[in-house]
The first five atom37 places (N, CA, C, CB, O) and aatype in JSON, in Angstrom:
{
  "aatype": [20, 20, 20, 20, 20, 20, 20, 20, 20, 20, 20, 20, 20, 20, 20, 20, 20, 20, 20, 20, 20, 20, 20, 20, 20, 20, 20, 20, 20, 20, 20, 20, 20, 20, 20, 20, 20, 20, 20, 20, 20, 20, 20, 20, 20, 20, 20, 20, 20, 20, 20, 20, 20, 20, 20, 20, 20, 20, 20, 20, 20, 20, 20, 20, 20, 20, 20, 20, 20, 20, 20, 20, 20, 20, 20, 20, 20, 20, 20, 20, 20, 20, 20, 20, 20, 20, 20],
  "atom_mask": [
    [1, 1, 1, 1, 1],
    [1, 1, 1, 1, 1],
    [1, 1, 1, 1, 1],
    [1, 1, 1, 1, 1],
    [1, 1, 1, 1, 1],
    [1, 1, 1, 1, 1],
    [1, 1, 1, 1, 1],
    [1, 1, 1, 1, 1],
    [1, 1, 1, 1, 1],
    [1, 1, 1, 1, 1],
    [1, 1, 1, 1, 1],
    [1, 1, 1, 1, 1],
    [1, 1, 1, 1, 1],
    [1, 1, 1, 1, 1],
    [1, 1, 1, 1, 1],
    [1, 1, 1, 1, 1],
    [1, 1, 1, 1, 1],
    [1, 1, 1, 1, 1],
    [1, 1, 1, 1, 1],
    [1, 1, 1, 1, 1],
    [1, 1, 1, 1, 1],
    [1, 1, 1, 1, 1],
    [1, 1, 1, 1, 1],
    [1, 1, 1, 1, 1],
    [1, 1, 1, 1, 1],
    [1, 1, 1, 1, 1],
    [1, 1, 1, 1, 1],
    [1, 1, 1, 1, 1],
    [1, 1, 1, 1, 1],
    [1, 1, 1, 1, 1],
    [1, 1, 1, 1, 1],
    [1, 1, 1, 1, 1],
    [1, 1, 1, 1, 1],
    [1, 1, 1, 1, 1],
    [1, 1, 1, 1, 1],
    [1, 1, 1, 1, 1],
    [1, 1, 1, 1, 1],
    [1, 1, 1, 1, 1],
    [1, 1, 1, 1, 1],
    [1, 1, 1, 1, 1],
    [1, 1, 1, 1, 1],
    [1, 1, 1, 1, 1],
    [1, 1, 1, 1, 1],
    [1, 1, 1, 1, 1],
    [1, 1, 1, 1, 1],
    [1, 1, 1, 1, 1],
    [1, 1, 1, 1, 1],
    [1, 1, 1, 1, 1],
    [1, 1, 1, 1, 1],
    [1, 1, 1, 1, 1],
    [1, 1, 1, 1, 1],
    [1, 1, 1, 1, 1],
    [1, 1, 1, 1, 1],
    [1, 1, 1, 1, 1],
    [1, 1, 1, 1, 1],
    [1, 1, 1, 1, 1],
    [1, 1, 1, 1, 1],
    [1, 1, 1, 1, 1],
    [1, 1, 1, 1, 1],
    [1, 1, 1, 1, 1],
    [1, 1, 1, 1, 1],
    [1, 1, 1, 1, 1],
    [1, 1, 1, 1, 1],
    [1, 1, 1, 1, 1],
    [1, 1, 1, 1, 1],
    [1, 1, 1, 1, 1],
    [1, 1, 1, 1, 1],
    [1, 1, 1, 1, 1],
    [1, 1, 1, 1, 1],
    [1, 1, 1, 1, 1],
    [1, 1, 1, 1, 1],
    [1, 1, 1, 1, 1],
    [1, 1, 1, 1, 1],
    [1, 1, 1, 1, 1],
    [1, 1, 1, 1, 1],
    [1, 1, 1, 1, 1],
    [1, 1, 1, 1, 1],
    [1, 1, 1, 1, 1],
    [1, 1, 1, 1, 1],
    [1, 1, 1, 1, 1],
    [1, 1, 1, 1, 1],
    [1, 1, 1, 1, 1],
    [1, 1, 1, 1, 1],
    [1, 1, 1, 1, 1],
    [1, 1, 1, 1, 1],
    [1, 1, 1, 1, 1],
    [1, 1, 1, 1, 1]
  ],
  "atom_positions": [
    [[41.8, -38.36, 49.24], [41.08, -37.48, 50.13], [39.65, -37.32, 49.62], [41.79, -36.11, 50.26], [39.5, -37.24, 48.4]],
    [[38.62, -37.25, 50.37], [37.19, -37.17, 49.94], [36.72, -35.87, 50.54], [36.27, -38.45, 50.45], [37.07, -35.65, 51.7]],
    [[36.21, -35.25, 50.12], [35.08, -34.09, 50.2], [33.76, -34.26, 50.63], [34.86, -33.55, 49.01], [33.34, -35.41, 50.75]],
    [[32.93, -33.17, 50.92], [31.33, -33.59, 51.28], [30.79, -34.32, 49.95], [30.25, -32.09, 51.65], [30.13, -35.35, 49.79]],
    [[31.32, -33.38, 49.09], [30.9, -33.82, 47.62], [30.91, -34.86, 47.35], [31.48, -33.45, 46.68], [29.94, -35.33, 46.76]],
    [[32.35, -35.87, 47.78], [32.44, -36.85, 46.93], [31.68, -37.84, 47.89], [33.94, -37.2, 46.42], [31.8, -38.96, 47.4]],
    [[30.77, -37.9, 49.34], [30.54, -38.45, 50.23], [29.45, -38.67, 49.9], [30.77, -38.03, 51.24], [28.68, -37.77, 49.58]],
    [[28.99, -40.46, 49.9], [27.93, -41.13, 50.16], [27.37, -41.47, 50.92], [27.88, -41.72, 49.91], [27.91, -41.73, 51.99]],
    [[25.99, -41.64, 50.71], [25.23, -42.45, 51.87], [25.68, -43.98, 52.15], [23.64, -42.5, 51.49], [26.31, -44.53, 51.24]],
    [[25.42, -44.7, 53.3], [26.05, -45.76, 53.32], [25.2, -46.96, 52.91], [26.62, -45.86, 54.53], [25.66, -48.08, 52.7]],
    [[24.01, -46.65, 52.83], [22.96, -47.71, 52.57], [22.83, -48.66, 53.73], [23.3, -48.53, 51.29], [22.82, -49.86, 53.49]],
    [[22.71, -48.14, 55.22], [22.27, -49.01, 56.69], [21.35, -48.73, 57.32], [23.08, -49.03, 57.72], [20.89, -49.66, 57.99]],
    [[20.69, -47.44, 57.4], [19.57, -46.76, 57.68], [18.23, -47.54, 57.32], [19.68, -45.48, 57.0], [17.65, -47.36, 56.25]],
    [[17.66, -48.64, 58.53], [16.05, -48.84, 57.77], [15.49, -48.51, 58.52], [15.37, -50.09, 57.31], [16.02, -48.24, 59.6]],
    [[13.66, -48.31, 58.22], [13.1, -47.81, 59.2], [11.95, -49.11, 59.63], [12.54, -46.3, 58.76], [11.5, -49.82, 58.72]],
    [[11.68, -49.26, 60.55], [10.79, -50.18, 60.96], [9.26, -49.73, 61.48], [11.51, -50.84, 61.97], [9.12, -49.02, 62.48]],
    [[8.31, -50.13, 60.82], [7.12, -49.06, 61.51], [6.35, -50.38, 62.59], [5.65, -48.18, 59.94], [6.04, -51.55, 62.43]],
    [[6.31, -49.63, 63.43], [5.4, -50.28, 64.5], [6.53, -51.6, 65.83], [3.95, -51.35, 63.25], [7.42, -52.42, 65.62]],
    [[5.91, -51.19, 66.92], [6.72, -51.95, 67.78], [6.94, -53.59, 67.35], [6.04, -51.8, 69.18], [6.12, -54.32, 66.8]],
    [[8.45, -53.95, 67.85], [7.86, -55.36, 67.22], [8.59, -55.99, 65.77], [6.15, -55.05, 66.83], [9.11, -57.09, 65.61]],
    [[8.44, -54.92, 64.84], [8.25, -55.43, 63.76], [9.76, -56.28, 63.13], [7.69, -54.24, 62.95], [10.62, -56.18, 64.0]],
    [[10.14, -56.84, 62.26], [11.42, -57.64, 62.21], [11.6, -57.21, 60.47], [11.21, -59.62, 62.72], [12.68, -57.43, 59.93]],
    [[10.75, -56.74, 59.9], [10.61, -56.49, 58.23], [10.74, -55.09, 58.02], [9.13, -56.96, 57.52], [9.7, -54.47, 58.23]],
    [[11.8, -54.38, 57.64], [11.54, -52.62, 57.07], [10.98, -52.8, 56.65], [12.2, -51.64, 56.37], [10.68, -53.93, 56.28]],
    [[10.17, -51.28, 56.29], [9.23, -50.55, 55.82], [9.88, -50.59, 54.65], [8.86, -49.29, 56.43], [9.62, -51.48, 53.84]],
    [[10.94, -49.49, 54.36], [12.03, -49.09, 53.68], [13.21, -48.67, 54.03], [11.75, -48.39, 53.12], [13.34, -48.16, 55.15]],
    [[14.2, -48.79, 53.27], [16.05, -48.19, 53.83], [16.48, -47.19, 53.2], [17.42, -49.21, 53.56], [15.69, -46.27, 52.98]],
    [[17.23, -47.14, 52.94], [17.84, -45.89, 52.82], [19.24, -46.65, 51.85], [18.19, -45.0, 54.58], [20.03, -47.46, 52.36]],
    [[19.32, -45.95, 49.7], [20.06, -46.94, 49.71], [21.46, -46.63, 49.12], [19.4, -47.93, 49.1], [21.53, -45.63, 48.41]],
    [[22.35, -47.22, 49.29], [23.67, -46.7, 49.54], [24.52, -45.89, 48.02], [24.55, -48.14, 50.15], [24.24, -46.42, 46.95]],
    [[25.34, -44.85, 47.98], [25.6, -44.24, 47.38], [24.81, -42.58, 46.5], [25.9, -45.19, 46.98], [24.93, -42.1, 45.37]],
    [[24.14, -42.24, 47.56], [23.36, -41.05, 47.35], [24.14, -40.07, 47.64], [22.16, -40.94, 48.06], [24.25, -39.94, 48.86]],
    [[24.96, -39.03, 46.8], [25.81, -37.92, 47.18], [24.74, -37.01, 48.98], [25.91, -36.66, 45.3], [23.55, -36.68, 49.03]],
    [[25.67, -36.93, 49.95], [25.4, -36.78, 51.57], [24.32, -35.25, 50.87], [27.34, -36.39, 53.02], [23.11, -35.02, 50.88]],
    [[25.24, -34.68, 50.47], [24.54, -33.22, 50.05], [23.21, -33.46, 49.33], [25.53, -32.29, 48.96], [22.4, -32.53, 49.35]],
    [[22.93, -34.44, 48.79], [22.07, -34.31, 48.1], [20.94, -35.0, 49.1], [22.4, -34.83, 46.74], [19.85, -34.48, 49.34]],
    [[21.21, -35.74, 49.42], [20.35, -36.44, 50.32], [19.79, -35.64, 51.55], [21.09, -37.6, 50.79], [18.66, -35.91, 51.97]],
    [[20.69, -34.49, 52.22], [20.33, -33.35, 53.27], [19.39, -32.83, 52.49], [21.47, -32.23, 53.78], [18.25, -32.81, 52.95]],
    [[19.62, -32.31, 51.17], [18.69, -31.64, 50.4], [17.35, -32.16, 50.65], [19.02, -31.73, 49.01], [16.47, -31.41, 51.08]],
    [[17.13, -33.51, 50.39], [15.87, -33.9, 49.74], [15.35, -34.12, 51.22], [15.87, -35.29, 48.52], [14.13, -33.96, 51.28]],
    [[15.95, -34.45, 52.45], [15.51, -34.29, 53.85], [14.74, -33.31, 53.86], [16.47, -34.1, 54.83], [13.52, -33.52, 53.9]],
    [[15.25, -31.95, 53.82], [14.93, -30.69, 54.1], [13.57, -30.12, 53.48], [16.03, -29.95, 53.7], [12.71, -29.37, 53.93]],
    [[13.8, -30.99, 51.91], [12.63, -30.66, 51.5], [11.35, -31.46, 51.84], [12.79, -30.58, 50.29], [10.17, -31.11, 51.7]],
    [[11.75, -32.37, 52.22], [10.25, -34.03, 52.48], [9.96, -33.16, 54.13], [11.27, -36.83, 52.77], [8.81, -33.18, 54.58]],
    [[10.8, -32.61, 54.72], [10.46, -32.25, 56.17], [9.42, -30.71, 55.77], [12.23, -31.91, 57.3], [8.22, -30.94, 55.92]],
    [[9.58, -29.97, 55.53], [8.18, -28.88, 54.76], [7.3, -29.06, 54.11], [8.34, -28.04, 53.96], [6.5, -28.16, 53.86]],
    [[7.16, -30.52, 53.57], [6.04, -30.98, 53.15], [5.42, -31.71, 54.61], [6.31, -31.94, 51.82], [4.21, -31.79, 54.84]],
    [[6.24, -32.11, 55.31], [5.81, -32.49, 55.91], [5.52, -31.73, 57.51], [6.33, -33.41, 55.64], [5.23, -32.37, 58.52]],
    [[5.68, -30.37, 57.45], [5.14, -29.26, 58.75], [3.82, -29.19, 57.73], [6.25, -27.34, 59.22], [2.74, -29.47, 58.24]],
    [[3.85, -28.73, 55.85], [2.68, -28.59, 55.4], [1.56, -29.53, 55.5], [2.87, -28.36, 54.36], [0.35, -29.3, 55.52]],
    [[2.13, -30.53, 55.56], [0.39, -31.81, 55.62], [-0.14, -31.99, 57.24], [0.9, -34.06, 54.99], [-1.3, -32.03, 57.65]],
    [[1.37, -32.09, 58.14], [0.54, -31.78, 59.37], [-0.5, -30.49, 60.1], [1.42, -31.9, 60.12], [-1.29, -30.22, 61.0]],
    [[-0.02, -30.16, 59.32], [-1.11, -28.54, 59.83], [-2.48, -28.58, 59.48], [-0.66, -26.96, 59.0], [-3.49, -28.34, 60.15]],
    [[-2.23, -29.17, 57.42], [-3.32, -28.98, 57.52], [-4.63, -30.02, 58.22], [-3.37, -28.67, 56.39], [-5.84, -29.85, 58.41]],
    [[-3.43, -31.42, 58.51], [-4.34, -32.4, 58.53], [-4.66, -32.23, 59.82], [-3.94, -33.74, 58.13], [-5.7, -32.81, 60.12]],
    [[-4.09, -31.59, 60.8], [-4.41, -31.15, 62.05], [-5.72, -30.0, 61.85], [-2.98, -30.53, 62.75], [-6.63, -30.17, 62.66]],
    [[-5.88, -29.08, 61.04], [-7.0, -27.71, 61.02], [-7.97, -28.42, 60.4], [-6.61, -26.15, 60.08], [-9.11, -27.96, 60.51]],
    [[-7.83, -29.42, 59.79], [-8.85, -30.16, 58.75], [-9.47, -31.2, 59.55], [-8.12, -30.88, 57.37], [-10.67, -31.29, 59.79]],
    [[-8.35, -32.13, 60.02], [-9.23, -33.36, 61.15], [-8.86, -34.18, 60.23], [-11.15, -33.37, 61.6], [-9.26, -35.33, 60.45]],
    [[-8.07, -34.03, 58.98], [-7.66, -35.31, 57.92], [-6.71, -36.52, 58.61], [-6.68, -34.64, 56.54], [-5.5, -36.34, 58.6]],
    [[-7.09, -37.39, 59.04], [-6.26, -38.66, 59.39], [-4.65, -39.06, 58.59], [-7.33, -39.87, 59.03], [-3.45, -38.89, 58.81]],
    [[-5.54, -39.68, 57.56], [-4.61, -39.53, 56.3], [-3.5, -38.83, 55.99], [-5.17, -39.16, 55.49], [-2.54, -39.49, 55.58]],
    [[-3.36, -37.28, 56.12], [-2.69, -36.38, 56.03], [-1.53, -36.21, 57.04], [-3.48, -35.49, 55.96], [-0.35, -35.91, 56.89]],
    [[-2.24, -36.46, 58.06], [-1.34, -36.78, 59.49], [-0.31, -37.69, 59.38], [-2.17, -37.39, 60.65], [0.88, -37.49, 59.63]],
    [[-1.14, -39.28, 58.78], [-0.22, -40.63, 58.67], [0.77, -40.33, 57.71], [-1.0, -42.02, 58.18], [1.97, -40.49, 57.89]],
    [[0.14, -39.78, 56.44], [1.22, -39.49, 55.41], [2.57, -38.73, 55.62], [0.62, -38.8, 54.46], [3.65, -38.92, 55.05]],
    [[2.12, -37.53, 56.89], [3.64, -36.94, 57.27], [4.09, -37.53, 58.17], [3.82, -35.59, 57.68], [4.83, -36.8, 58.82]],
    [[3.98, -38.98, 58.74], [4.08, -39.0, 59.96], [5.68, -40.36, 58.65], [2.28, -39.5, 61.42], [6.89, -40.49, 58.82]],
    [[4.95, -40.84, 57.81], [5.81, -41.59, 57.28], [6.92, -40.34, 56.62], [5.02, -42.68, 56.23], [8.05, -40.51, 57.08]],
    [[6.86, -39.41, 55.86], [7.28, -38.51, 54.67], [8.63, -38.41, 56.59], [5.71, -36.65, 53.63], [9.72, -38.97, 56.58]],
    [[8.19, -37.75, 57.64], [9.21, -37.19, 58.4], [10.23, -38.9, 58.33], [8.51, -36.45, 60.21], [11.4, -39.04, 57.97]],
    [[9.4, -39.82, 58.75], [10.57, -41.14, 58.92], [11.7, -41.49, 57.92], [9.81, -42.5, 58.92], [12.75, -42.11, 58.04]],
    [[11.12, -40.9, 56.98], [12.12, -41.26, 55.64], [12.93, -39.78, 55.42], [11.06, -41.78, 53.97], [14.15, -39.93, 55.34]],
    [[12.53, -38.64, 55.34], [13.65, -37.46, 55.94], [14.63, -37.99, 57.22], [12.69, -36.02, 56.6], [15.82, -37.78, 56.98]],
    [[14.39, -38.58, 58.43], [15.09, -38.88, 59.34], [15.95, -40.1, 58.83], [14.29, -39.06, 60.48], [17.16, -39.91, 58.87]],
    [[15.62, -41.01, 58.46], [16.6, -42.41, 57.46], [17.73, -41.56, 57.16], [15.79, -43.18, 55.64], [18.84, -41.5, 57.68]],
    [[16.88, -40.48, 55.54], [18.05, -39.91, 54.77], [19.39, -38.87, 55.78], [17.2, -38.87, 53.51], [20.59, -38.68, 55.62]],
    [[18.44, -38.43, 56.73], [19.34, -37.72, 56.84], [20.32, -38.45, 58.32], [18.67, -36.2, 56.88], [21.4, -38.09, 58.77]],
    [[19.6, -39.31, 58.67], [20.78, -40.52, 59.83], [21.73, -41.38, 58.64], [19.52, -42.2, 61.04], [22.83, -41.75, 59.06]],
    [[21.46, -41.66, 57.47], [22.18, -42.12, 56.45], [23.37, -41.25, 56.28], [21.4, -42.21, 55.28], [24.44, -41.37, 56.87]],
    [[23.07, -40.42, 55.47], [23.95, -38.53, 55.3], [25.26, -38.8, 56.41], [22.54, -36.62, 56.19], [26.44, -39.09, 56.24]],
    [[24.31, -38.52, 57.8], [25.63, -38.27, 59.25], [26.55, -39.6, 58.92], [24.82, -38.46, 61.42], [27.78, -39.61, 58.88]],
    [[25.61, -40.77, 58.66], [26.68, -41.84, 58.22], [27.76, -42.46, 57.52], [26.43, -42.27, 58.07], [28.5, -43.39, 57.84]],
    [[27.69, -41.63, 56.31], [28.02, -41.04, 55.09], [29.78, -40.54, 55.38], [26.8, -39.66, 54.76], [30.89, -41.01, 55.13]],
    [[29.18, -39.22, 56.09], [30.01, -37.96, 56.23], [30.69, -38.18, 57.2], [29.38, -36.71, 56.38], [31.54, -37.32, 57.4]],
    [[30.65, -39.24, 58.11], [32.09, -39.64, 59.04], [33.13, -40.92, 58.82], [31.61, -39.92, 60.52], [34.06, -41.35, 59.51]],
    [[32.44, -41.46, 57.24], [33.55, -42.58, 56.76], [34.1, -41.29, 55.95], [33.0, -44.28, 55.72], [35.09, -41.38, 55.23]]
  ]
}
């Protein structure tokens, strides 16, 4: 019997940036305890309301792109996680 605890990520989750593309960016890679991996979602996603704001009040480009990747890789981990937690 397995627990959340004992539940891994599955390592299938990649992300692809830009229409088109045939090469991940990066994946997502297999055996990351599910809990831990929600964790580190949760936290990359408040860094990432923090850089959009400011890069939005600021006009920073950069800041924008950087959360725009930081949210894609919270979404991986945590579409990994759901993947995880129903084997």
């Amino acid at each position: 019997m397995t627990t959340d605890d004992t539940k891994t990520t599955v390592g299938k989750t990649l992300f692809f940036q830009g229409e088109g593309q045939t090469q991940p960016l990066f994946c997502i890679a297999p055996g990351i305890p599910c809990q831990s991996a929600r964790e580190q979602a949760s936290e990359l996603m408040g860094y990432v309301r923090d850089m959009t704001l400011t890069g939005l009040m600021e006009g920073d480009q950069q800041l924008i792109w950087a959360s725009h990747y930081l949210s894609a890789m919270a979404k991986a981990l945590l579409d990994d996680a759901e993947l995880g937690m129903m084997h």
